[in-house]
C-alpha positions as CSV (number, residue, x, y, z in Angstrom):
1,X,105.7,112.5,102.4
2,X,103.7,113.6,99.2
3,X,105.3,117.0,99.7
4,X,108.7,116.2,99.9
5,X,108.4,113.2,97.0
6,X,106.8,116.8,95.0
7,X,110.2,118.5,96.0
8,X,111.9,115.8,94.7
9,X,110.3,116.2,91.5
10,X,111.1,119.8,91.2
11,X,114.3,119.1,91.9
12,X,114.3,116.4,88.8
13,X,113.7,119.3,86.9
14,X,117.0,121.2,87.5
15,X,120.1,120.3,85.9
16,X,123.9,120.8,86.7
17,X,125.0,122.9,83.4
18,X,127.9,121.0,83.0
19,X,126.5,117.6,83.3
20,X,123.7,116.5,81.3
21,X,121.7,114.5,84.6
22,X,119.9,116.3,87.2
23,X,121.0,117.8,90.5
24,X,119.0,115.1,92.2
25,X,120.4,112.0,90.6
26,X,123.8,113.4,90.5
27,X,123.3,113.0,94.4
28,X,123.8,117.1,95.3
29,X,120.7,117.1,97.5
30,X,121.3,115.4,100.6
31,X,118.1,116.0,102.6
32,X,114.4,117.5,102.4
33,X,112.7,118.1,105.4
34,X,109.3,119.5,105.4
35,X,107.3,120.6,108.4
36,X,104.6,122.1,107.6
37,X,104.5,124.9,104.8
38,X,108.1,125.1,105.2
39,X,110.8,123.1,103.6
40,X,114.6,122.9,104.3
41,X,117.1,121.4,102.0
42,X,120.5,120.5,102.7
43,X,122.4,120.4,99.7
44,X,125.9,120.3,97.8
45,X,127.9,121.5,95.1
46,X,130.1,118.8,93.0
47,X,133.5,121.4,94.0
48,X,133.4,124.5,96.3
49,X,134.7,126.0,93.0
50,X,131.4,125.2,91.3
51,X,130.4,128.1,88.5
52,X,126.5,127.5,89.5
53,X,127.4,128.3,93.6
54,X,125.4,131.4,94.3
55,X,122.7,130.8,91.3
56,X,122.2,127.0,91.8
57,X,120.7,127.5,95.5
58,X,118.8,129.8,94.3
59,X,117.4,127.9,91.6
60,X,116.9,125.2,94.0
61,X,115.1,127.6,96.6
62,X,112.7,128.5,93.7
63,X,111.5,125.1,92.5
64,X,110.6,124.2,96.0
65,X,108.7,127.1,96.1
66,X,106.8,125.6,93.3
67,X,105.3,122.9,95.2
68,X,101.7,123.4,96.3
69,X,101.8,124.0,100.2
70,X,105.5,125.3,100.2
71,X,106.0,129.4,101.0
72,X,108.9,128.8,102.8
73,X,112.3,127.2,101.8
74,X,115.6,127.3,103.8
75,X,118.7,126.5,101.4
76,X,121.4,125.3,103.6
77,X,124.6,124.7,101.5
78,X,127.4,122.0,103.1
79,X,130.2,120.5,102.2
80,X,130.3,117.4,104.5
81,X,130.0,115.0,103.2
82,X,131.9,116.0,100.4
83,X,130.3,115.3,96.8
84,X,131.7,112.3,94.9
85,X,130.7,110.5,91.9
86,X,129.8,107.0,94.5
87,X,126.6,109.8,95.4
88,X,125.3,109.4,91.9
89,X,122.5,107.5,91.0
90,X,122.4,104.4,88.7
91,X,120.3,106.5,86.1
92,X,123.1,109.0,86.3
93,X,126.3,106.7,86.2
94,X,124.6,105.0,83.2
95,X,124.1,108.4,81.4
96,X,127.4,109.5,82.1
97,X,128.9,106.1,81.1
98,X,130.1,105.4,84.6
């Protein structure tokens, strides 16, 4: 659990560049599982139209490799569910005046 709650950091770290709240409050990662040295991340985009769709993975993939014990990291990218704003956090419905 110290892992993936490290992941979940990272991830704090990463913002969508049209929205000034994080991917992980914004509710575009939908699950972390970590076995072992590996992780894999299921995750969204807010539209399948998104600018960010082949770079935000990535960016994604790279600040899970960040974590200390991670040297492997599966992106997968879904769209069901699909994103809405009822995914957001509190934090980020406040900041966006939801």
């Amino acid at each position: 659990m110290e892992i993936k709650n490290k992941i979940i950091e990272e991830m704090k770290k990463i913002y969508d560049p049209e929205l000034p709240v994080n991917i992980y409050e914004l509710g575009l990662i939908y699950d972390i599982q970590v076995t072992g040295n590996k992780a894999e991340i299921k995750m969204t985009l807010t539209s399948p139209n998104c600018p960010v769709a082949e770079s935000l993975p990535e960016e994604v993939k790279e600040g899970a490799m960040q974590v200390e014990g991670i040297n492997q990291v599966d992106i997968q990218l879904v769209w069901d569910p699909p994103w809405t704003k009822d995914m957001m956090s509190d934090a980020a419905k406040l900041e966006l005046n939801l």
